[in-house]
N, CA, C and O atoms as CSV, one atom per row, in Angstrom:
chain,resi,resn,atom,element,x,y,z
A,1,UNK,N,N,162.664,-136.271,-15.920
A,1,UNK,CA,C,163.958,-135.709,-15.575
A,1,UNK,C,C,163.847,-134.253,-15.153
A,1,UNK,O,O,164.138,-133.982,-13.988
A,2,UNK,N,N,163.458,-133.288,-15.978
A,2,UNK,CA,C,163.042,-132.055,-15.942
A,2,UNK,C,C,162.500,-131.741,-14.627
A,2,UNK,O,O,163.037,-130.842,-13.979
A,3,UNK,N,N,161.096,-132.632,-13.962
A,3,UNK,CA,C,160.501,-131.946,-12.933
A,3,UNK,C,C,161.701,-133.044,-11.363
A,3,UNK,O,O,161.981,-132.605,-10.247
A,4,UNK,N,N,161.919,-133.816,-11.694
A,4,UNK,CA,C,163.147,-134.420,-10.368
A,4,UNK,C,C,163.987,-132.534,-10.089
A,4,UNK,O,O,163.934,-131.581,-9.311
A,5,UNK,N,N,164.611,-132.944,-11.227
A,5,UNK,CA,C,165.606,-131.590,-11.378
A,5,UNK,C,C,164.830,-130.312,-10.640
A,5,UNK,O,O,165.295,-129.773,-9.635
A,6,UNK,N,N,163.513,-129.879,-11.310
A,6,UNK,CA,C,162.803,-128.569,-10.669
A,6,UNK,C,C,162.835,-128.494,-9.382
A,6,UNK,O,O,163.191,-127.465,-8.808
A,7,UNK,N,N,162.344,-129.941,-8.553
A,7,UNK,CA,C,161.570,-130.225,-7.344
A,7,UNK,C,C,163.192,-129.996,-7.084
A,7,UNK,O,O,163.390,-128.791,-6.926
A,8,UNK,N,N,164.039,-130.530,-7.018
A,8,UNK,CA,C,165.495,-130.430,-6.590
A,8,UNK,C,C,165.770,-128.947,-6.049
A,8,UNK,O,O,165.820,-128.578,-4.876
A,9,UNK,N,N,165.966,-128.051,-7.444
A,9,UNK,CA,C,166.340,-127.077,-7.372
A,9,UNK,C,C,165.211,-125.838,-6.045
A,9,UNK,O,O,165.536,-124.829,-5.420
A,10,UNK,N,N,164.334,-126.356,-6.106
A,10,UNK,CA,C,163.080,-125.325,-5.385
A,10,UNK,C,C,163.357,-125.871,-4.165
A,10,UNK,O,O,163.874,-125.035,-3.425
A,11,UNK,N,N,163.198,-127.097,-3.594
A,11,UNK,CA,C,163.672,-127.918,-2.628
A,11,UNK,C,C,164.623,-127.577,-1.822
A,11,UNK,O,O,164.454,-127.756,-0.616
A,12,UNK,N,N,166.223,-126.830,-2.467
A,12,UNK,CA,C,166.985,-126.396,-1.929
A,12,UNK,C,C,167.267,-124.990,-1.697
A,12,UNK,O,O,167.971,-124.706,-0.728
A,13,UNK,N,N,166.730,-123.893,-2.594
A,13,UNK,CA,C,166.189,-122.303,-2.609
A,13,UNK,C,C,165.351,-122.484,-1.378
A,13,UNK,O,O,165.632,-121.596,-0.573
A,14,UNK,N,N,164.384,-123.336,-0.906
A,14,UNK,CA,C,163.368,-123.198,0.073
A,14,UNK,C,C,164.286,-123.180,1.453
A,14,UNK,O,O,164.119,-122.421,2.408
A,15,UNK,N,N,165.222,-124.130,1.326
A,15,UNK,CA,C,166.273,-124.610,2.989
A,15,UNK,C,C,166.885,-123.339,2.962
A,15,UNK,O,O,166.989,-122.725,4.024
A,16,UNK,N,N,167.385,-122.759,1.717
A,16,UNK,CA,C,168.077,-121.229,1.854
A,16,UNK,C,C,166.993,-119.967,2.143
A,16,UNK,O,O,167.487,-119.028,2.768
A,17,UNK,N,N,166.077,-119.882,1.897
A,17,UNK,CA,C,165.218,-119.101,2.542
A,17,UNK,C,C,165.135,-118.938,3.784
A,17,UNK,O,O,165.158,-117.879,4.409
A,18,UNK,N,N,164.987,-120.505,4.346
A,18,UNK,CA,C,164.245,-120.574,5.345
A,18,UNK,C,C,165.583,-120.236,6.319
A,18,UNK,O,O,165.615,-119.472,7.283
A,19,UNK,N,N,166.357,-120.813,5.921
A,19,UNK,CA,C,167.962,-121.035,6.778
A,19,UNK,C,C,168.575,-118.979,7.109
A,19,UNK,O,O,169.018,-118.567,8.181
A,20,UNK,N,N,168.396,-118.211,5.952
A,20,UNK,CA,C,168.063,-117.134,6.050
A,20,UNK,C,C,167.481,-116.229,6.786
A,20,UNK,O,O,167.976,-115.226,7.301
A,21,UNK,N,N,166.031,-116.761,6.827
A,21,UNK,CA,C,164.660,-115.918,7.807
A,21,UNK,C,C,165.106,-116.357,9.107
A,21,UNK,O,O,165.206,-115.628,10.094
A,22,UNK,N,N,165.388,-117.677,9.051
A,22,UNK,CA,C,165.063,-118.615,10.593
A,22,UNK,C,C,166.369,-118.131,11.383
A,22,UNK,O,O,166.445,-118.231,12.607
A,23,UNK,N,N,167.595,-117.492,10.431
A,23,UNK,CA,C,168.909,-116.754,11.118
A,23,UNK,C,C,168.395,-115.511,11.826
A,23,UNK,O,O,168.635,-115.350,13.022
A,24,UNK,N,N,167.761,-114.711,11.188
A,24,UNK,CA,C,167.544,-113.414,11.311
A,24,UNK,C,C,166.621,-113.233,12.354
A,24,UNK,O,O,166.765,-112.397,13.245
A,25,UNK,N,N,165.328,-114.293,12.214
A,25,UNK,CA,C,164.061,-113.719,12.919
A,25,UNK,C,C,164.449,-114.416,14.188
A,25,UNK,O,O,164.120,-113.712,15.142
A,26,UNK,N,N,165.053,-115.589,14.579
A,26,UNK,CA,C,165.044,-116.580,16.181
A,26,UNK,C,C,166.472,-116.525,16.281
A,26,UNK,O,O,166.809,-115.821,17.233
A,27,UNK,N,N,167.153,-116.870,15.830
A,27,UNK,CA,C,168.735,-117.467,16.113
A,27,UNK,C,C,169.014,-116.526,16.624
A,27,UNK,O,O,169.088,-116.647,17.847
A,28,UNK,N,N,169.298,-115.221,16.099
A,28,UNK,CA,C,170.013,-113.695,16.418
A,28,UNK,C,C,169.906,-113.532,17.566
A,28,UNK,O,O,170.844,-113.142,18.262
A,29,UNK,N,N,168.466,-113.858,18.116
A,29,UNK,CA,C,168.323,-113.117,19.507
A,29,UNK,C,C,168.713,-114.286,20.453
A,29,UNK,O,O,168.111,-114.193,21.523
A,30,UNK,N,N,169.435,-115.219,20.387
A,30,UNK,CA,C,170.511,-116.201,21.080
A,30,UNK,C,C,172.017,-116.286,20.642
A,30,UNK,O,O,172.890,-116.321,21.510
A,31,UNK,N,N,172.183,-116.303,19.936
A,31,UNK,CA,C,173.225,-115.998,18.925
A,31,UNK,C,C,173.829,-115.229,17.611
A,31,UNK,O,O,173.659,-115.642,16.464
A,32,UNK,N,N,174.297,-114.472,17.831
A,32,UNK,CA,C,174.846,-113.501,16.666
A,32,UNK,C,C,175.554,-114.348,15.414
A,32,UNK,O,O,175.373,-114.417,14.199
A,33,UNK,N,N,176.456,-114.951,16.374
A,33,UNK,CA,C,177.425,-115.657,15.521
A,33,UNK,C,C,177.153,-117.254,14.445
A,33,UNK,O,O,177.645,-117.824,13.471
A,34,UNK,N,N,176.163,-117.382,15.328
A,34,UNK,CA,C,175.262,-118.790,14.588
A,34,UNK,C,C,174.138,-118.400,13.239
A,34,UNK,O,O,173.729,-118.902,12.192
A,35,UNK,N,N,174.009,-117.417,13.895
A,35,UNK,CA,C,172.838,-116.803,12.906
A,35,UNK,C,C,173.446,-115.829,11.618
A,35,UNK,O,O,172.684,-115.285,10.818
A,36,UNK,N,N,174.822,-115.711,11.556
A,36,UNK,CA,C,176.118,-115.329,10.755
A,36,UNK,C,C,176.318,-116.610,10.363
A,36,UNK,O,O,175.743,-116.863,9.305
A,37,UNK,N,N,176.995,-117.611,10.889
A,37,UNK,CA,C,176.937,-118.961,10.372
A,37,UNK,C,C,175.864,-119.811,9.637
A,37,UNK,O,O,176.138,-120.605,8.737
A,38,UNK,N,N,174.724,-119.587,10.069
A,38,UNK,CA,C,173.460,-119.861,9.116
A,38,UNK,C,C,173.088,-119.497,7.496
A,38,UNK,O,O,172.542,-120.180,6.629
A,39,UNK,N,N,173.782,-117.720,7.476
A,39,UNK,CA,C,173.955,-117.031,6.941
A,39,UNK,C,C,174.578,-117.531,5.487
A,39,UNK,O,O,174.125,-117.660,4.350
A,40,UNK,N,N,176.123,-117.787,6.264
A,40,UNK,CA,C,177.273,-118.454,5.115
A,40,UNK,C,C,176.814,-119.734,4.915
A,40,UNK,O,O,176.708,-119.728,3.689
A,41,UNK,N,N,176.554,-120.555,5.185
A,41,UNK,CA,C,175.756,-121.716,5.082
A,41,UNK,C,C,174.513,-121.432,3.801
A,41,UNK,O,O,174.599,-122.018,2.722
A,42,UNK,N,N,173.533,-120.588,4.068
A,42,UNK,CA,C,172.521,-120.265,3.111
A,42,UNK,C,C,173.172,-119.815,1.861
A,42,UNK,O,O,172.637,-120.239,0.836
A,43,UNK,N,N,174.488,-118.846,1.673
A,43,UNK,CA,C,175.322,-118.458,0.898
A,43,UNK,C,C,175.552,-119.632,-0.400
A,43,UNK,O,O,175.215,-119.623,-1.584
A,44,UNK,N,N,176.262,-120.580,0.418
A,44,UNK,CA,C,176.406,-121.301,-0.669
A,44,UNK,C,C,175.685,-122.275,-1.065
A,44,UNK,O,O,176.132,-123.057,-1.904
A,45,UNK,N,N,174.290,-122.433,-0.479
A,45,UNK,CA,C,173.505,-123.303,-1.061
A,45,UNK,C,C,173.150,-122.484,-2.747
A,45,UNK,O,O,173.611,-123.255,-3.588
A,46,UNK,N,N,172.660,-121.526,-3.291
A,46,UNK,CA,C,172.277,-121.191,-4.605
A,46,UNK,C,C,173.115,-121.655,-5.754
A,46,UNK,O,O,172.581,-122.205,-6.717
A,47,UNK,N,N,174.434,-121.452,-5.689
A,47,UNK,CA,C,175.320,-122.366,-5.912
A,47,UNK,C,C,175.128,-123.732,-6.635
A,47,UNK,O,O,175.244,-124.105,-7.803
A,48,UNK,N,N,174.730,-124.418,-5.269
A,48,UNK,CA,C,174.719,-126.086,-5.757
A,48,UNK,C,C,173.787,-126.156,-6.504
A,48,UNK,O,O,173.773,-126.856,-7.516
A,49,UNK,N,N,172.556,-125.192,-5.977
A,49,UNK,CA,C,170.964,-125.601,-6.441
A,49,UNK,C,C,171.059,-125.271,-8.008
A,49,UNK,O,O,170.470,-126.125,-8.672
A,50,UNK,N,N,171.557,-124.413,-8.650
A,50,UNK,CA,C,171.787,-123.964,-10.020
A,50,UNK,C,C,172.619,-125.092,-10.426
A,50,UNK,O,O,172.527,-125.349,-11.627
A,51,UNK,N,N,173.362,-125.793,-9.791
A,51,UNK,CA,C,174.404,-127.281,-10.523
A,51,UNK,C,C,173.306,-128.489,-10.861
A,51,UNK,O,O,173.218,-129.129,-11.909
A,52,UNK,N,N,172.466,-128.611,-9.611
A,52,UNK,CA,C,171.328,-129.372,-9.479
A,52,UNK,C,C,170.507,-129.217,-10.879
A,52,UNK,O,O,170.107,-130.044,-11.698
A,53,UNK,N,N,170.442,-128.032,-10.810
A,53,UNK,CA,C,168.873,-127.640,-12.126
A,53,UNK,C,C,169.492,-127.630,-13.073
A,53,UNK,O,O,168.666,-127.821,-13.966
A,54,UNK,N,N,170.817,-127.491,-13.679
A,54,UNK,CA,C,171.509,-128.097,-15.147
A,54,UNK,C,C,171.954,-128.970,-15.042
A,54,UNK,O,O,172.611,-129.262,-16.041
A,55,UNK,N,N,171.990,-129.933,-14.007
A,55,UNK,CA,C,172.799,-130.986,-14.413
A,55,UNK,C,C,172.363,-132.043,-15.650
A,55,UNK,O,O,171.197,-132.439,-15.629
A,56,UNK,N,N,172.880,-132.320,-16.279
A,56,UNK,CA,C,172.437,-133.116,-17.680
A,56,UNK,C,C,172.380,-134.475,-17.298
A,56,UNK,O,O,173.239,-135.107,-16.683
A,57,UNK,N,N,171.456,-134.803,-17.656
A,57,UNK,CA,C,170.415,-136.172,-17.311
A,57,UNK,C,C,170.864,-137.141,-18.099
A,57,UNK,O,O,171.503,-136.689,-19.049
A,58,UNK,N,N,170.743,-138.785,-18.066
A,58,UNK,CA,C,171.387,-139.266,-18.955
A,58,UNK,C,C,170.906,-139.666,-20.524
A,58,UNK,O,O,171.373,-140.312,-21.462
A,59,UNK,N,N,169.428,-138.720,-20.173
A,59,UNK,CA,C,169.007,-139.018,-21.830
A,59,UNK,C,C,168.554,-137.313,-22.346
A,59,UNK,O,O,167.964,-136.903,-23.345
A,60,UNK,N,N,169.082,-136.679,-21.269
A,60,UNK,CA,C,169.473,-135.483,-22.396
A,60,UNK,C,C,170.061,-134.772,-23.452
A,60,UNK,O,O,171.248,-134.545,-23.217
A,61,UNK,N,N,169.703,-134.375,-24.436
A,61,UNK,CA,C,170.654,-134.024,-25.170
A,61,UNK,C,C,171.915,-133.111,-25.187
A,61,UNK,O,O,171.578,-131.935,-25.050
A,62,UNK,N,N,172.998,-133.244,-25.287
A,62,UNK,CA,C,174.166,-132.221,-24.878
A,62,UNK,C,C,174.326,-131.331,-26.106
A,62,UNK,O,O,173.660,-131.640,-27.095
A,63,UNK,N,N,175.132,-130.255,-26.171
A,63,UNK,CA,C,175.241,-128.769,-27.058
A,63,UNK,C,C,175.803,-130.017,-28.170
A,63,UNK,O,O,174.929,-130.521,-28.876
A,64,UNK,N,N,176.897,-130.397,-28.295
A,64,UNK,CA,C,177.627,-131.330,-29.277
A,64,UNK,C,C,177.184,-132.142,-29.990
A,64,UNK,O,O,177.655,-132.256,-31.121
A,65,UNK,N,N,176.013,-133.062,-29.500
A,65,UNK,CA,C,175.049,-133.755,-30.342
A,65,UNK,C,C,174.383,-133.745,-31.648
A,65,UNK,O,O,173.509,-132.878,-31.660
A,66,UNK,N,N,174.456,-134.266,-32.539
A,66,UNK,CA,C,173.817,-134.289,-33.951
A,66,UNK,C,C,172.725,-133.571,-33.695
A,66,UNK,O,O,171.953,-133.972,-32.823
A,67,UNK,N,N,172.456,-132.360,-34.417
A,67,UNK,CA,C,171.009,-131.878,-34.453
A,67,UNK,C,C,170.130,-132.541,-35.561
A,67,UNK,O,O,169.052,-131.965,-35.706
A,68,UNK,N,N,170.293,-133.394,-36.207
A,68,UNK,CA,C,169.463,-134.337,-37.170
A,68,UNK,C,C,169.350,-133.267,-38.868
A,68,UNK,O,O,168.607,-133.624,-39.782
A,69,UNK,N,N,170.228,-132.004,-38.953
A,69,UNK,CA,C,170.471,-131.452,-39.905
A,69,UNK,C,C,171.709,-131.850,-40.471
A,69,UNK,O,O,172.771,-131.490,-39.963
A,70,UNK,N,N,171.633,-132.895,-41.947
A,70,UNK,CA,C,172.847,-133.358,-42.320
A,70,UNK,C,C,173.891,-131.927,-42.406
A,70,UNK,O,O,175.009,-131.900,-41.891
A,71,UNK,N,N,173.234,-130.704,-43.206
A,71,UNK,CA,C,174.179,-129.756,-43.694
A,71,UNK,C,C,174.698,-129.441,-42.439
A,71,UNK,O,O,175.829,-129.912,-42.314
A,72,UNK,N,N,174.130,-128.544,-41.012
A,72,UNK,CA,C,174.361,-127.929,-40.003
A,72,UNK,C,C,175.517,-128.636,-39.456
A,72,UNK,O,O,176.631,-128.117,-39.376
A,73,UNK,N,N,175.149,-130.220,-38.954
A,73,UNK,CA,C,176.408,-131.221,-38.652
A,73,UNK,C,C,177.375,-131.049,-39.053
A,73,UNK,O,O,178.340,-130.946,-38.295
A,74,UNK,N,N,177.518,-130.937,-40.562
A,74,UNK,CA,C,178.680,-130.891,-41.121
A,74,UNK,C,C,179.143,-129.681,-41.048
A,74,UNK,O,O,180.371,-129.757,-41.046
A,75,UNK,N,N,178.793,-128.601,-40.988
A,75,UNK,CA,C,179.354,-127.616,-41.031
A,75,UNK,C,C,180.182,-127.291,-39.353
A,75,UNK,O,O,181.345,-126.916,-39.204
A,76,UNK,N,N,179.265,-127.547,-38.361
A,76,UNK,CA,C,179.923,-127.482,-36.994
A,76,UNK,C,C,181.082,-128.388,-36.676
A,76,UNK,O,O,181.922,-128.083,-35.830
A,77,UNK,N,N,181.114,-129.411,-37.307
A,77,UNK,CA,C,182.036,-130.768,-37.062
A,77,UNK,C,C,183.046,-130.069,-38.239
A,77,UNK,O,O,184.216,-130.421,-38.084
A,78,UNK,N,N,182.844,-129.227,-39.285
A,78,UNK,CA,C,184.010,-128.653,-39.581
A,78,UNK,C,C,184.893,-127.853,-39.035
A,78,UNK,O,O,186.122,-127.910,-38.989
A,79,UNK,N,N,183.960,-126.932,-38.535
A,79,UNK,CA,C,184.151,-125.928,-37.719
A,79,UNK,C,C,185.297,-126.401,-36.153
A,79,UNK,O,O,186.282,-125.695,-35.936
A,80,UNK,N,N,184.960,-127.697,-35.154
A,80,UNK,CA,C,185.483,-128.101,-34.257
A,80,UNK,C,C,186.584,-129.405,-35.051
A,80,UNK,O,O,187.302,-130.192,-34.435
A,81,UNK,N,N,186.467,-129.333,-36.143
A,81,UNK,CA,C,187.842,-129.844,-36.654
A,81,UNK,C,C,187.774,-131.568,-36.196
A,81,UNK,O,O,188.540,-132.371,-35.663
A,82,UNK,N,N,186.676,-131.577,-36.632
A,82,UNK,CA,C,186.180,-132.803,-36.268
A,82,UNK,C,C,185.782,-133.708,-37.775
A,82,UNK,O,O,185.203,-133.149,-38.707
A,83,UNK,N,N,186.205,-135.192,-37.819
A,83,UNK,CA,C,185.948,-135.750,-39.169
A,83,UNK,C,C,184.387,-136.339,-38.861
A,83,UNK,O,O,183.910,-136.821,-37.833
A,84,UNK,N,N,183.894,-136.130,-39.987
A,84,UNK,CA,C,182.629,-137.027,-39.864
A,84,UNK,C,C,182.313,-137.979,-39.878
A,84,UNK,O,O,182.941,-138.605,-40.732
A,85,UNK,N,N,181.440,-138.710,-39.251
A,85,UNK,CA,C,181.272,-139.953,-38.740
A,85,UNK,C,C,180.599,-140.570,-39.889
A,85,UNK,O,O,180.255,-141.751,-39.842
């Protein structure tokens, strides 16, 4: 899960790099405005790529989950006003 997720996240930082350089160094000198558009485009890729690299997997563990400490459980599930299971 972990390295899908990595390769994901690097995978899409790389298209924003490149989408970046490839605005600045070729596009510009044909287009200003494309290579501005490339720009905002690269913008919001970091964004997704950070949604990508936390997204919780389906056998990950979530914050809420039993930490396998009877006392700790109980005390947080008091705490969120929660009855114990």
């Amino acid at each position: 899960m972990y390295a899908r997720r990595r390769r994901g996240y690097f995978l899409l930082m790389g298209g924003c790099v490149a989408l970046f350089v490839s605005a600045w160094a070729v596009v510009r000198l044909w287009s200003v405005p494309v290579a501005v558009g490339m720009c905002v485009v690269a913008m919001v890729i970091p964004p997704v790529a950070a949604m990508v690299a936390n997204r919780r997997g389906p056998d990950d563990r979530w914050w809420d989950d039993p930490s396998g400490d009877p006392q700790s459980d109980e005390w947080w599930d008091e705490l969120d006003g929660r009855k114990r299971r």
